[in-house]
N, C-alpha and C positions, 0 to 999 in steps of 0.2 A: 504494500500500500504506500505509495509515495505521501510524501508529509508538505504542506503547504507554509510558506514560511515566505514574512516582509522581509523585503531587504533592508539595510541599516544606513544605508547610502540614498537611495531613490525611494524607499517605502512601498514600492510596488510589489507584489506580490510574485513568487517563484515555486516552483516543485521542486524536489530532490525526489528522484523517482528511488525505487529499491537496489537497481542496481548501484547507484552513486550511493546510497548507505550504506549497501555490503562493503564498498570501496573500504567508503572514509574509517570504517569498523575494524575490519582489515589492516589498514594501515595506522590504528590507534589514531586519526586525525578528529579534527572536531568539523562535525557541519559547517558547512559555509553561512556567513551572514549576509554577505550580498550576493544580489544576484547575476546571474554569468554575462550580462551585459558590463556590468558596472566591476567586477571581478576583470573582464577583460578590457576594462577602460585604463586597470589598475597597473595587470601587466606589462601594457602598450606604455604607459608613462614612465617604467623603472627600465625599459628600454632605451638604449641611445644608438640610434644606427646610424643615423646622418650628423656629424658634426662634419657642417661646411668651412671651407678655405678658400680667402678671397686668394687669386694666384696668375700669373700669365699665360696666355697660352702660348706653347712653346714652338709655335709656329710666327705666329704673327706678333706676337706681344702685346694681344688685346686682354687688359682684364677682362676676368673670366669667376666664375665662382665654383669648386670643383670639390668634391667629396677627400681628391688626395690634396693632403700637405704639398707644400711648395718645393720640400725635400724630400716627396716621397722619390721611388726610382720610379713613377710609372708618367708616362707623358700625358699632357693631360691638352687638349686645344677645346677652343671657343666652339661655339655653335657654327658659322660658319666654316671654319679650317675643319672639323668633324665631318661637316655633311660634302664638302669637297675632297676630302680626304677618302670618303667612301665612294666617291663619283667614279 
């Protein structure tokens, strides 16, 4: 029987169906208080996948704004010098 339960975050209401308790049971964990939208709002925030680098491109020397450092080893070109670059 799955158990209905407000979030602590949004107060909207969610399921924890039976298999998610077998889980959390199993693994000595405690029920979740929020619910898996707001749980994965949570995730996504303690991520950091993009820290941007303002940097040249190494073709033209146009600023450019690019995921690598300015010393990383990997070449990095503007939008134009890219899309001619694959032409």
């Amino acid at each position: 029987m799955s158990t209905k339960t407000a979030c602590k975050e949004c107060e909207k209401d969610f399921l924890i169906i039976d298999e998610e308790e077998k889980f959390y049971e199993k693994k000595k964990l405690p029920h979740p208080e929020q619910c898996p939208s707001c749980r994965q709002k949570r995730r996504l925030s303690l991520r950091n996948e993009r820290v941007l680098h303002k940097r040249k491109c190494d073709k033209c020397s146009k600023d450019t704004i690019s995921t690598y450092a300015a010393d990383s080893e990997y070449q990095v070109y503007c939008q134009e010098c890219f899309w001619e670059y694959l032409g």
